[in-house]
Backbone as JSON, one array per atom type, in Angstrom:
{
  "sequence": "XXXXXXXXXXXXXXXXXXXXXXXXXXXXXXXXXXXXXXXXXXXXXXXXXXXXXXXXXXXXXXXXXXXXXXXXXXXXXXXXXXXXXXXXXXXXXXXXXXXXXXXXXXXXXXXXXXXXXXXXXXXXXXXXXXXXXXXXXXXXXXXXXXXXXXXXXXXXXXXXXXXXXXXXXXXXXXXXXXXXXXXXXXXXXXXXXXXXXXXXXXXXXXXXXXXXXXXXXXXXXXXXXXXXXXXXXXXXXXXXXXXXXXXXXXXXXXXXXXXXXXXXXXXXXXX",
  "N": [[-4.49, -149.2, -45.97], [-6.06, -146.53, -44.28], [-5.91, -142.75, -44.83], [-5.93, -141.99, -42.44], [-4.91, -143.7, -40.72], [-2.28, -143.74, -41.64], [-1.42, -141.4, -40.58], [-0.87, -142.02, -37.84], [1.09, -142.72, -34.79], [3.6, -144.24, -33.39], [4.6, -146.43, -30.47], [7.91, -145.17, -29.13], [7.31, -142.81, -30.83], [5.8, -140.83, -30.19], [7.18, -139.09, -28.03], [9.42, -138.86, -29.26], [8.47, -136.3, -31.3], [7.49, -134.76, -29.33], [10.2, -134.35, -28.96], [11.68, -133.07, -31.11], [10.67, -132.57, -33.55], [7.95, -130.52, -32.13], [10.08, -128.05, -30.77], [11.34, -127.53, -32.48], [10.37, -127.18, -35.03], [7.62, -126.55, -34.63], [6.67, -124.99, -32.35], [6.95, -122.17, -33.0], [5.09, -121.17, -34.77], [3.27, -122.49, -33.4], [3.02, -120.44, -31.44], [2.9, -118.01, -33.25], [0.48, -118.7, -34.03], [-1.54, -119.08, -32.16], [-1.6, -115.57, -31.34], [-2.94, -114.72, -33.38], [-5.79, -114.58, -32.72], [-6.28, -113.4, -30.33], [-6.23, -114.16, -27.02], [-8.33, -113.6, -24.58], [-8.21, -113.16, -20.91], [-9.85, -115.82, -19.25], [-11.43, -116.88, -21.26], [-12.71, -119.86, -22.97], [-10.87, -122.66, -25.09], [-10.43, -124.14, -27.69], [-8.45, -126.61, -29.02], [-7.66, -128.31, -31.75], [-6.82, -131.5, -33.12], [-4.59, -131.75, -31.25], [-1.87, -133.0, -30.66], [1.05, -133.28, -28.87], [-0.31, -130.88, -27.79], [1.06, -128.18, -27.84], [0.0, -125.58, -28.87], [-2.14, -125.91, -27.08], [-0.93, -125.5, -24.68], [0.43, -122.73, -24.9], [-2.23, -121.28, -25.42], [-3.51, -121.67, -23.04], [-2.02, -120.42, -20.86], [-2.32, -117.77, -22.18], [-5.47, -117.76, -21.21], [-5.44, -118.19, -18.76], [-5.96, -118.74, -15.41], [-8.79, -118.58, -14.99], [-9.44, -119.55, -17.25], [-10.35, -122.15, -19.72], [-8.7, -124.39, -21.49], [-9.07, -126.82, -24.29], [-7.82, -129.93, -25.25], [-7.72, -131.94, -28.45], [-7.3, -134.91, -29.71], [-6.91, -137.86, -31.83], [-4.45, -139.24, -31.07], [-3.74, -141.16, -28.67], [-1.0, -141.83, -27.93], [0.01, -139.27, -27.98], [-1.01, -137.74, -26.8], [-0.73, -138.58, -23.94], [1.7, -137.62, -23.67], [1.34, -135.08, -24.03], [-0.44, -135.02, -21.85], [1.64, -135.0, -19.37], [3.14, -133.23, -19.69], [4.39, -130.19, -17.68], [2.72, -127.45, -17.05], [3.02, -123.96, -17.47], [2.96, -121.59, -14.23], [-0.23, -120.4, -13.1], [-1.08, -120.84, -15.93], [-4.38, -122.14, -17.47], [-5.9, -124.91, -16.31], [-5.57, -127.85, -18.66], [-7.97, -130.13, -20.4], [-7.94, -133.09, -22.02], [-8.56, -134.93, -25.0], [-9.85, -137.85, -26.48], [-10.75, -137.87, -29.63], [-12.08, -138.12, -32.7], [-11.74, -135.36, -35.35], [-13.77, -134.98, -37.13], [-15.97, -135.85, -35.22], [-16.68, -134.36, -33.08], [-16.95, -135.26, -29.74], [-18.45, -133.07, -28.25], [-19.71, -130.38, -26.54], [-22.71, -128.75, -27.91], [-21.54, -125.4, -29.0], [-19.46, -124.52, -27.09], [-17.77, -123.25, -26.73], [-15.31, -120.33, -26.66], [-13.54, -119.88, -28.46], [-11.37, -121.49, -31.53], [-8.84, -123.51, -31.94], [-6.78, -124.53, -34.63], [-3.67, -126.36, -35.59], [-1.67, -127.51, -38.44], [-3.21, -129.6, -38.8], [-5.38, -129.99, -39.62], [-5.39, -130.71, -42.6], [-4.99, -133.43, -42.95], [-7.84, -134.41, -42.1], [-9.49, -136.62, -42.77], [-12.38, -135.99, -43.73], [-13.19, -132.84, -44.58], [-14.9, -131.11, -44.8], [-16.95, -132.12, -42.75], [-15.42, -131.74, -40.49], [-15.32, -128.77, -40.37], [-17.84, -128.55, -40.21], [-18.29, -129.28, -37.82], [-16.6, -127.85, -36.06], [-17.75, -125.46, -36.22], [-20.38, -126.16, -35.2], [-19.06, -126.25, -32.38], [-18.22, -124.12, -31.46], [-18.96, -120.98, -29.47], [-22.18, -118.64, -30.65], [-20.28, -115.83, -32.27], [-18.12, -116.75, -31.89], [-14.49, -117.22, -32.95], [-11.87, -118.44, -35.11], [-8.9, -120.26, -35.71], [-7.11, -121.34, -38.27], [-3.69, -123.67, -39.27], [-2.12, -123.94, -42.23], [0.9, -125.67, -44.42], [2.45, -123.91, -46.44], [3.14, -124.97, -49.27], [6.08, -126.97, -49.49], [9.47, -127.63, -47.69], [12.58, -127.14, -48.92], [13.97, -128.48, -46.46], [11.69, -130.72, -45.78], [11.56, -131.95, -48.84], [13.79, -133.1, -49.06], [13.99, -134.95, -46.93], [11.67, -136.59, -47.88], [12.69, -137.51, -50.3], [14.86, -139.36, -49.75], [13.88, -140.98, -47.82], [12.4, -142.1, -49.77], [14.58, -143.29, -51.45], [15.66, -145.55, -49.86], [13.97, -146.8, -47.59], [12.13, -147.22, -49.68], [9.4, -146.65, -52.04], [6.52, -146.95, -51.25], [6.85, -145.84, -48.42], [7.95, -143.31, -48.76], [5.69, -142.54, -50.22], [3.72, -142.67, -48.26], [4.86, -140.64, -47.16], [5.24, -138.46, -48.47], [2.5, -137.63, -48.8], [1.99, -135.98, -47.28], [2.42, -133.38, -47.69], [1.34, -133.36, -50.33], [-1.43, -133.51, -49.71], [-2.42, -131.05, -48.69], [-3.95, -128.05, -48.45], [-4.84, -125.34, -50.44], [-4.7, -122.08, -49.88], [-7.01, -120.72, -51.34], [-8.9, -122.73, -51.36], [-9.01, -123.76, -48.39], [-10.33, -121.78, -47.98], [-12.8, -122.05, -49.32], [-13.44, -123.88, -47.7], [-14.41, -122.79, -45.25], [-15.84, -120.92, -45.68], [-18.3, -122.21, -46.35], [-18.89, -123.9, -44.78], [-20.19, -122.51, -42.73], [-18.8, -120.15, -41.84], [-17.94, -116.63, -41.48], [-16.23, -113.18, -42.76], [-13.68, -114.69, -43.83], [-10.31, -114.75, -43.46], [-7.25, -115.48, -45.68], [-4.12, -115.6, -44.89], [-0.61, -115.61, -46.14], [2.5, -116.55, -44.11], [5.81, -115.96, -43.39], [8.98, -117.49, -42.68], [12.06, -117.65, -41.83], [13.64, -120.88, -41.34], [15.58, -122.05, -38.62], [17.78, -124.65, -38.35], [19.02, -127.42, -36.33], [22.09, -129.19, -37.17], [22.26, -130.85, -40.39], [23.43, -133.71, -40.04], [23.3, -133.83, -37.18], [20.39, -133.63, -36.63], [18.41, -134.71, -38.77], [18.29, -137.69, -38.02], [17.38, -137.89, -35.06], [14.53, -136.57, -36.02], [13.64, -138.46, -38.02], [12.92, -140.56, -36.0], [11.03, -139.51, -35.07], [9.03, -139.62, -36.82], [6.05, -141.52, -39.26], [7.33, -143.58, -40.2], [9.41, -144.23, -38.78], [9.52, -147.25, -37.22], [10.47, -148.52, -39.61], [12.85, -147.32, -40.2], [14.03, -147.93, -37.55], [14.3, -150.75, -38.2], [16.57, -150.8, -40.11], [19.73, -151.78, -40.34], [22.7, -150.74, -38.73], [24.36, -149.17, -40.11], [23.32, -149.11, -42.94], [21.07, -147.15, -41.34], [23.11, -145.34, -40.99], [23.85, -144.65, -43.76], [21.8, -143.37, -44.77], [20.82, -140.93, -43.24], [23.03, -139.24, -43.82], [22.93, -139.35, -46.62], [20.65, -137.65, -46.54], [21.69, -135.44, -45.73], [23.61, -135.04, -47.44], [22.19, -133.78, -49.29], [20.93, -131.69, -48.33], [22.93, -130.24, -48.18], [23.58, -127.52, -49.64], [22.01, -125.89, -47.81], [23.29, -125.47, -45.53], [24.33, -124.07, -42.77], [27.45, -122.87, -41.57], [26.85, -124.01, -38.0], [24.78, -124.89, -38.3], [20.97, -125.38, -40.53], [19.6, -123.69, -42.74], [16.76, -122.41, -43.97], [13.94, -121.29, -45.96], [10.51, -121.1, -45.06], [6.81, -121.1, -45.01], [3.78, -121.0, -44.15], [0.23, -121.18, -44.09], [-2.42, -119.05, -42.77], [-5.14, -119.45, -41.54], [-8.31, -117.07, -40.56], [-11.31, -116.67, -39.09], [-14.63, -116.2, -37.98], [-17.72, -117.52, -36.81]],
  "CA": [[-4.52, -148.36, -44.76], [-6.45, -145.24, -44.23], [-5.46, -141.81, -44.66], [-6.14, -141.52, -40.86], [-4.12, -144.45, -39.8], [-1.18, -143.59, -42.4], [-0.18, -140.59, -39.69], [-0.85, -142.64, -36.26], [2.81, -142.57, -34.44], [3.22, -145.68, -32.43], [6.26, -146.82, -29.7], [8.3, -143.44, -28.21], [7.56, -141.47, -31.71], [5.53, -139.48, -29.51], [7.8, -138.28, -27.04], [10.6, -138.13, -30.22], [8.0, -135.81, -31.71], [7.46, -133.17, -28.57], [11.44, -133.39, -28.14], [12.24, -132.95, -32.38], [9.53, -131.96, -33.89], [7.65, -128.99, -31.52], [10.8, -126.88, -30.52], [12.64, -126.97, -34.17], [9.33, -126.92, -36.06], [5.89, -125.68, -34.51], [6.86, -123.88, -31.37], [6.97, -120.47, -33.15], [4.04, -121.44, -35.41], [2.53, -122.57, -32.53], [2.95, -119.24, -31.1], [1.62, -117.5, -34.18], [-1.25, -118.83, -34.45], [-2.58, -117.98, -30.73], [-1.21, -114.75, -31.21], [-3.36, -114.5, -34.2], [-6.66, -114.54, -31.43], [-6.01, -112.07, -29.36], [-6.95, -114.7, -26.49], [-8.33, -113.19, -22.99], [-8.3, -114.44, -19.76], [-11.48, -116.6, -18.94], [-11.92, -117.45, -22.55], [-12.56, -121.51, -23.55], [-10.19, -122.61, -26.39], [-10.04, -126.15, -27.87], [-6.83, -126.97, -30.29], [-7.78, -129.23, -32.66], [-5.89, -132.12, -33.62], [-3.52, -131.08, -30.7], [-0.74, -133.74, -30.63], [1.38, -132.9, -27.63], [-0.47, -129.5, -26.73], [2.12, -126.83, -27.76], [-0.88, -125.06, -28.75], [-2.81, -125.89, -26.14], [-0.08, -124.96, -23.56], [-0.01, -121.12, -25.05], [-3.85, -120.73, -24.88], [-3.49, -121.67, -21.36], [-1.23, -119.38, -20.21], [-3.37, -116.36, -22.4], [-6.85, -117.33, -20.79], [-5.44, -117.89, -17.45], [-6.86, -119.95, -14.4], [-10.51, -117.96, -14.94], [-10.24, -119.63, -18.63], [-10.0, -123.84, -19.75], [-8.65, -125.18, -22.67], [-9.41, -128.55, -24.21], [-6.75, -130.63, -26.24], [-8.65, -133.08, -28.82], [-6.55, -135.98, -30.82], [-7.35, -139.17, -32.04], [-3.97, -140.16, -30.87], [-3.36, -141.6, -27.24], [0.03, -141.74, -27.34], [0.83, -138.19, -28.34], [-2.16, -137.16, -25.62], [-0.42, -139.12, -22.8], [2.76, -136.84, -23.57], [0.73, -133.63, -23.33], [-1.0, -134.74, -19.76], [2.3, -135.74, -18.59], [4.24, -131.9, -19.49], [3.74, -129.65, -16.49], [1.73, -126.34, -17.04], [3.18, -122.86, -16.69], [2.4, -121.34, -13.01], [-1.49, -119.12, -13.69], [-2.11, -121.13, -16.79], [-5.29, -123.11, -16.84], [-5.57, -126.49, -16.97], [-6.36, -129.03, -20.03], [-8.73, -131.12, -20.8], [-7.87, -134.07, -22.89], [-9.81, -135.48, -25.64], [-9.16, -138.51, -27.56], [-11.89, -138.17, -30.89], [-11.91, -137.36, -34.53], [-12.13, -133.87, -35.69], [-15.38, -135.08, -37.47], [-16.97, -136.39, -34.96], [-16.28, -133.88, -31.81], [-17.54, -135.2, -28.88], [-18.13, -131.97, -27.51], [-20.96, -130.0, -26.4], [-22.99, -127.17, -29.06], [-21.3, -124.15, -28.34], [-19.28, -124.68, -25.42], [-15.93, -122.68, -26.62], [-15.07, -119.08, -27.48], [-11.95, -119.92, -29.77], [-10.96, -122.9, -32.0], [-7.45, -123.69, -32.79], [-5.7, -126.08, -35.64], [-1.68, -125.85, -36.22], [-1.34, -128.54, -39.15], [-3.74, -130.59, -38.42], [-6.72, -129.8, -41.28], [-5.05, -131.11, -43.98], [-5.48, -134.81, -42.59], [-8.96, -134.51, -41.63], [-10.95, -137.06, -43.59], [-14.0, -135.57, -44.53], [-12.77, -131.66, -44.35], [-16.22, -130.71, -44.87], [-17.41, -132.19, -41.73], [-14.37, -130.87, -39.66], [-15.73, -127.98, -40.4], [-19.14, -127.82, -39.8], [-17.73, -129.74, -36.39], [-16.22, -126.76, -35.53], [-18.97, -124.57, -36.04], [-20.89, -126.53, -34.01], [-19.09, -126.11, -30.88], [-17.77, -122.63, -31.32], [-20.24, -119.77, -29.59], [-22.19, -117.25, -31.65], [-19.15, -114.86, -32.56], [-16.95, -117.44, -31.72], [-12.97, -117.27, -33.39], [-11.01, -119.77, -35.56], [-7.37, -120.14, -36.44], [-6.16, -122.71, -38.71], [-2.25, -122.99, -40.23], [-1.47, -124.76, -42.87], [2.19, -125.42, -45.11], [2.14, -123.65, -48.13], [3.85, -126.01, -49.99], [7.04, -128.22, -48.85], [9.92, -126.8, -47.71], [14.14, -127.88, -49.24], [14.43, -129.91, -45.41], [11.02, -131.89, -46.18], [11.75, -132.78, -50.03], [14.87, -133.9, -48.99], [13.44, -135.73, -46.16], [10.92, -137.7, -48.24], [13.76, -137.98, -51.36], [15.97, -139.53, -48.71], [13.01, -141.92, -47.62], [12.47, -143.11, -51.51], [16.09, -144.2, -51.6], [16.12, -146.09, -48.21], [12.96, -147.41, -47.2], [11.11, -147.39, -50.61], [8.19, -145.79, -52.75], [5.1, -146.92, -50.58], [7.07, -145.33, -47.26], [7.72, -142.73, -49.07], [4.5, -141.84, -51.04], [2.88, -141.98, -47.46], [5.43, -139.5, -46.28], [5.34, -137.13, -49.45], [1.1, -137.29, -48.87], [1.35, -134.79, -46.33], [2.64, -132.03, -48.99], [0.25, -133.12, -51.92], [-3.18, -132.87, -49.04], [-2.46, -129.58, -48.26], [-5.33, -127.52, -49.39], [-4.46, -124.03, -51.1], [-5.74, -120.53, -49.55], [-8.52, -120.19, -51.89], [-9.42, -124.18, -50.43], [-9.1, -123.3, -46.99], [-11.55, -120.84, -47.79], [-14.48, -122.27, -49.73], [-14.26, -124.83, -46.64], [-15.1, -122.35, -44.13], [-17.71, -120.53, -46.08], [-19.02, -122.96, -46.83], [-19.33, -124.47, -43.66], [-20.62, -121.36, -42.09], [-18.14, -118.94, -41.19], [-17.74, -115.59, -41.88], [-14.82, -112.68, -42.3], [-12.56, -115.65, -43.47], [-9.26, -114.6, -44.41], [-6.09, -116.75, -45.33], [-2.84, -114.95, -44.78], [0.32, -116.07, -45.89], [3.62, -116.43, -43.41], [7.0, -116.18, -44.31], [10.16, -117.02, -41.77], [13.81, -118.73, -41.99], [14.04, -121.49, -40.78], [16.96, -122.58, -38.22], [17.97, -126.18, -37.29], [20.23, -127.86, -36.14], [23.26, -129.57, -38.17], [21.78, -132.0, -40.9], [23.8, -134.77, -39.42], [22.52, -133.95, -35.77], [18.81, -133.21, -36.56], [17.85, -136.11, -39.36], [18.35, -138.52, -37.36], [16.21, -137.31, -34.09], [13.78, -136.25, -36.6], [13.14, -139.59, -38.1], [12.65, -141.52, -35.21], [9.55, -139.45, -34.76], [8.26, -139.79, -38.5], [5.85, -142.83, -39.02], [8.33, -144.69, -40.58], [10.42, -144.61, -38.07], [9.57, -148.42, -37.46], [10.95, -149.37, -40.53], [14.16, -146.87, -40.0], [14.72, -148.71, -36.82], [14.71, -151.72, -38.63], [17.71, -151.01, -40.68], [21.12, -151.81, -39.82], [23.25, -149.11, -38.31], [25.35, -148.76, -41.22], [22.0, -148.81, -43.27], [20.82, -145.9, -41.47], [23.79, -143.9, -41.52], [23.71, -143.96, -45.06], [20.22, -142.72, -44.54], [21.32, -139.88, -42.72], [24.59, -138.96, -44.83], [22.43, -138.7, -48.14], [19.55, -136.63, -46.97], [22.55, -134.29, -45.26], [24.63, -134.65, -48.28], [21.21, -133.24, -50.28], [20.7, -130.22, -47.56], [24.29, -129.11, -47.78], [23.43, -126.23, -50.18], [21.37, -124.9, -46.92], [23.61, -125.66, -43.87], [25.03, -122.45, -42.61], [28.47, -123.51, -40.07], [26.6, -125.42, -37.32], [23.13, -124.73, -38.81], [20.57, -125.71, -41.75], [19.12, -122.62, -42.7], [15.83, -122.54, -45.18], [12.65, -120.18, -46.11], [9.38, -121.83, -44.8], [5.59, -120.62, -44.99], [2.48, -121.1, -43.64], [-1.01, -120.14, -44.39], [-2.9, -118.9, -41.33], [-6.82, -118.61, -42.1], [-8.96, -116.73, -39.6], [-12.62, -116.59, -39.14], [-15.74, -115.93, -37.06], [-19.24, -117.85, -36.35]],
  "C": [[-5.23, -147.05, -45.08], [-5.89, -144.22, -43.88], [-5.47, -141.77, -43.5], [-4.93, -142.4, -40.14], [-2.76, -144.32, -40.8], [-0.16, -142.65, -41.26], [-0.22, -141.1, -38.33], [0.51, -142.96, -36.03], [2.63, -143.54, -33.06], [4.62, -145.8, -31.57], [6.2, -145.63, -29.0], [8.27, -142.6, -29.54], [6.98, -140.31, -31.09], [6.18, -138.59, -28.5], [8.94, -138.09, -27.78], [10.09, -136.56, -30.6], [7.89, -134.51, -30.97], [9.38, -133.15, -28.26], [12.58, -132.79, -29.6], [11.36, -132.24, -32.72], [8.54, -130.36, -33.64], [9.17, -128.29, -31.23], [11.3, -126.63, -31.78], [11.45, -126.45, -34.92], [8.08, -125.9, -35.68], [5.84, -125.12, -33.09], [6.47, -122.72, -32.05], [6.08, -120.38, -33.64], [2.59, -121.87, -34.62], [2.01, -120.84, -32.06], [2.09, -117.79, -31.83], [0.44, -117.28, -34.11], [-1.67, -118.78, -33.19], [-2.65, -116.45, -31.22], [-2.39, -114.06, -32.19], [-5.46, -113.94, -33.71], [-6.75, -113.61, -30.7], [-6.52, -112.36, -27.81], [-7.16, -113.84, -25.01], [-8.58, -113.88, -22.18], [-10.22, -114.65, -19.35], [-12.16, -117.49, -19.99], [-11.79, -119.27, -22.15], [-11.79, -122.37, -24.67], [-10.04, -124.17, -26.69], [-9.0, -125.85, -29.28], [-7.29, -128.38, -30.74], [-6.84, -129.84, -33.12], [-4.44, -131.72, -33.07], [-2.36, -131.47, -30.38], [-0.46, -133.59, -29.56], [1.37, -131.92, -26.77], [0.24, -128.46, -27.26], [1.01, -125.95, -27.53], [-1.65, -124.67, -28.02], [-2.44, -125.56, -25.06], [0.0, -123.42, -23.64], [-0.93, -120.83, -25.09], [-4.16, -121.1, -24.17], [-3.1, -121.26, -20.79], [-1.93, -117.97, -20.96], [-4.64, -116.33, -21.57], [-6.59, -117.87, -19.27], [-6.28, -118.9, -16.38], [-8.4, -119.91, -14.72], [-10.72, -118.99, -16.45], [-10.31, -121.13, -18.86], [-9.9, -123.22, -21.71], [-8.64, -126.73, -22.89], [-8.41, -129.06, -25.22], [-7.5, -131.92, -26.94], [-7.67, -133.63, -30.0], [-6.73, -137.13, -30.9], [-6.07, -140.08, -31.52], [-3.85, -140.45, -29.63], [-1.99, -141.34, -26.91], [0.83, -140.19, -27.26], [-0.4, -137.39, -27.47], [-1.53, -137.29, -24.08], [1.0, -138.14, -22.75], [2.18, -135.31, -23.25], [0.26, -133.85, -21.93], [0.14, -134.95, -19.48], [3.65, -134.32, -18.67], [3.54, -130.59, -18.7], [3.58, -128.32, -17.26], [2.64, -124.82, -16.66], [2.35, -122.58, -15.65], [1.59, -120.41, -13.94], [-1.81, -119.66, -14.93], [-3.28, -121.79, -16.59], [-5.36, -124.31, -17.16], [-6.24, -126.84, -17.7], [-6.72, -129.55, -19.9], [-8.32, -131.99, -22.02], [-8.95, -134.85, -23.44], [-9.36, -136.43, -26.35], [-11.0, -138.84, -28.45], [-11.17, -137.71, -32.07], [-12.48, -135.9, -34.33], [-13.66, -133.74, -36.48], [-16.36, -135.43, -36.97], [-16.89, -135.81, -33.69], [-17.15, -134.75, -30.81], [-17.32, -134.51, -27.46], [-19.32, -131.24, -27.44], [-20.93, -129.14, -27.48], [-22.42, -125.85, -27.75], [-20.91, -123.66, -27.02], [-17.55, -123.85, -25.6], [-16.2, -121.07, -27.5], [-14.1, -119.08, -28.84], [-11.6, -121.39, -30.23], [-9.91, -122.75, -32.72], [-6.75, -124.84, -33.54], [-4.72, -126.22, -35.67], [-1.77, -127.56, -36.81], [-1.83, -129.52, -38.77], [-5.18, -131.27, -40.13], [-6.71, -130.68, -42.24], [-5.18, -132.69, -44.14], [-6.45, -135.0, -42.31], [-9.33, -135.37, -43.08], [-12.01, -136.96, -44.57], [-14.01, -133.65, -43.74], [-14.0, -130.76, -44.02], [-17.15, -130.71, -43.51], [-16.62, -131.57, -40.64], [-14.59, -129.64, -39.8], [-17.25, -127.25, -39.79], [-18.97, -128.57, -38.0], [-17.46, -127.95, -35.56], [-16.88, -125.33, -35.34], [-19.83, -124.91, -35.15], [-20.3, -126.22, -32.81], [-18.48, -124.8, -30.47], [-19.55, -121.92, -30.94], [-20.73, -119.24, -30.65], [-20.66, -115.95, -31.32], [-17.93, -115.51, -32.36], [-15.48, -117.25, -32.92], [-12.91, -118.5, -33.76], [-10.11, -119.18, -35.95], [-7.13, -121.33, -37.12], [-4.84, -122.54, -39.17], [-2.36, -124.24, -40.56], [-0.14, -124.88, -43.53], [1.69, -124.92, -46.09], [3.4, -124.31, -48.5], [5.53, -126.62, -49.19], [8.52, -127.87, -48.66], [11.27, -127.59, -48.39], [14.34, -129.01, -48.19], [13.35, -130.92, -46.03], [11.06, -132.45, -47.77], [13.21, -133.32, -49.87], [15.0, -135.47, -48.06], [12.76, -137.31, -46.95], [11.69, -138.06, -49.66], [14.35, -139.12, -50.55], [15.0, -141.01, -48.12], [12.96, -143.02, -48.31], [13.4, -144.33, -51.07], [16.04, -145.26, -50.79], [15.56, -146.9, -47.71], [12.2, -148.11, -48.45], [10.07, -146.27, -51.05], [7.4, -145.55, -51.93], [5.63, -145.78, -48.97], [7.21, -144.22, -47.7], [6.5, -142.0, -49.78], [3.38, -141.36, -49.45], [3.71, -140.59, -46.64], [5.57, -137.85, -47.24], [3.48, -136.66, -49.76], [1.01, -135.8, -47.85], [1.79, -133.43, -46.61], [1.54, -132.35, -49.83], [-1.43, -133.29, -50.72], [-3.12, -132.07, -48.64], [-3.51, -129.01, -49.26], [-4.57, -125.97, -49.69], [-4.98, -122.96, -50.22], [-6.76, -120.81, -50.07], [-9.53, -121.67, -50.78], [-9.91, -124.11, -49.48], [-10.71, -122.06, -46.9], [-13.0, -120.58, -47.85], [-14.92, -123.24, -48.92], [-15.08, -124.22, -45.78], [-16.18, -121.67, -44.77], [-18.64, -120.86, -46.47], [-19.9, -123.74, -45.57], [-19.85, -123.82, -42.7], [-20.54, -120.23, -41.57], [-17.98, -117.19, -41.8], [-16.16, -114.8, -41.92], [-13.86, -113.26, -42.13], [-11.27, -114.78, -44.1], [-7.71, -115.37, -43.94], [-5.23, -115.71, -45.77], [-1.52, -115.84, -44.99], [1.75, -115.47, -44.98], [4.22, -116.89, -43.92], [8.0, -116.52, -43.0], [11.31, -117.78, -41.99], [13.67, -119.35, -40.77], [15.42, -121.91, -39.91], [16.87, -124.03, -37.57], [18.38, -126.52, -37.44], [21.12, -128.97, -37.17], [22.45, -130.86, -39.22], [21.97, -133.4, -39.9], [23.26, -135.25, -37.98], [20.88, -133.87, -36.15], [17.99, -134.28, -37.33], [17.77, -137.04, -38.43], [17.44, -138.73, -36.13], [14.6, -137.62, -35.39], [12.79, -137.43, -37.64], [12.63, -140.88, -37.41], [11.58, -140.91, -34.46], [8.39, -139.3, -35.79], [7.25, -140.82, -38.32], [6.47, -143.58, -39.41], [9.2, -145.01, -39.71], [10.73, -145.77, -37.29], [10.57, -148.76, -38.14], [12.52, -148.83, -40.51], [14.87, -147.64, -38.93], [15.23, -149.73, -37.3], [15.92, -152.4, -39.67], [19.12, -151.24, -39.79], [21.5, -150.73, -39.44], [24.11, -148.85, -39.3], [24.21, -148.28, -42.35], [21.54, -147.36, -42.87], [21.46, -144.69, -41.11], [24.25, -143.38, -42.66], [22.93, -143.68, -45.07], [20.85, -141.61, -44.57], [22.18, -138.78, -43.83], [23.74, -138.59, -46.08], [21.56, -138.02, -47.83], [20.83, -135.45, -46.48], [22.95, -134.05, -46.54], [23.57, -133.55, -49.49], [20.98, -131.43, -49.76], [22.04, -129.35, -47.66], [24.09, -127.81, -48.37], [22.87, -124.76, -48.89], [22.05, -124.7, -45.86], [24.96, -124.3, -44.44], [25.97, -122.8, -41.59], [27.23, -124.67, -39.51], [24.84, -126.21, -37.56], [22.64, -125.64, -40.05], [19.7, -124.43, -41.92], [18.08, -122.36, -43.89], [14.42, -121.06, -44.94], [11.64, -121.26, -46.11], [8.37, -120.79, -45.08], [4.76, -121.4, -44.91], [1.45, -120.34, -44.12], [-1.85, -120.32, -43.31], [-4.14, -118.8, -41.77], [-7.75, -118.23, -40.61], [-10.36, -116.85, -39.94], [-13.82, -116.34, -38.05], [-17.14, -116.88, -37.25], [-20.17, -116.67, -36.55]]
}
């Protein structure tokens, strides 16, 4: 299987994914990284590798009816969940894209701003995702990308918890998406390389909150890609699942909470 088709999320993982996944995880990160833009109304903004939009829903409510944003993902099913979540009133509406990040099919220079949230690090051929994105950004055009800096206590417990349960191979593809993370300096000799200027990668720091091991694993795997093969266990099966990645997080759970230190690396840049 190809790196590309290792993260494709098949069945309802996509609508597990915008109802686990974005509010516990990349809501606020979402938020960030617009914020990081300074987007105005009228602007053009495409979110790269946009899953179910979060992204693309806050740089539609910054650039306003006067502005469009475009949502571009290779997946369908996690596209059909973004057209299908209604729009703050005065944002502008999305455009849906289903392509590769290397192969936009998108006009030269048809956007003021280009946004990633954890998407990069799966691209293929990083190199071309790059000079992609140069391509369809204006002269002076904006970029944001975020990546993880490294893996936080929930996800090594996560893909520990996998090992045990599922196996190596389900696990090795679920512990790939910590070891292809590219570094700051990485992130950096992509874009200057690829044409950008005034790059700089910033690291973010914030505590994590979410909800009770016991309540939140569980959700949270049934929008993983494995979450096939989790279905396919017994129910006793996967509440020893459950039970040992909790019993691994207990050091973090705060009363009704799980409470951890995450980071991100944000890299900015210009055309």
């Amino acid at each position: 299987m190809t790196q590309q088709g290792q993260w494709q999320l098949t069945g309802n993982a996509a609508e597990m994914y915008e109802q686990t996944v974005v509010p516990y995880q990349l809501k606020f990160w979402a938020s960030e990284l617009v914020e990081q833009m300074d987007l105005q109304p009228g602007e053009h903004v495409l979110d790269v590798a946009c899953g179910t939009g979060i992204v693309a829903r806050f740089a539609a409510e910054k650039v306003g009816a006067s502005g469009g944003v475009t949502g571009l993902d290779l997946n369908p099913g996690m596209l059909a969940v973004g057209r299908s979540l209604e729009l703050p009133k005065g944002a502008s509406e999305i455009t849906w894209v289903e392509c590769s990040a290397v192969d936009m099919h998108l006009e030269d220079e048809s956007f003021d701003v280009a946004l990633c949230q954890q998407g990069f690090q799966f691209f293929p051929d990083k190199p071309a995702a790059v000079r992609e994105l140069h391509r369809i950004l204006r002269p002076g055009g904006r970029l944001a990308i975020s990546v993880w800096y490294g893996p936080s206590p929930y996800s090594i417990a996560m893909v520990n918890g996998i090992e045990r349960h599922l196996g190596s191979e389900a696990a090795h593809q679920q512990r790939a998406a910590s070891r292809i993370v590219p570094s700051a300096d990485e992130i950096k000799d992509f874009l200057v390389e690829g044409g950008f200027w005034g790059v700089q990668v910033n690291l973010h720091e914030r505590t994590r909150r979410l909800p009770h091991p016991e309540k939140y694993v569980p959700m949270h795997l049934g929008a993983l890609p494995v979450s096939a093969q989790v279905l396919a266990l017994s129910e006793d099966a996967r509440s020893a699942m459950v039970q040992d990645i909790a019993d691994e997080l207990r050091p973090y759970v705060e009363g009704d909470e799980l409470v951890f230190l995450e980071a991100t690396n944000i890299a900015t840049a210009r055309k």
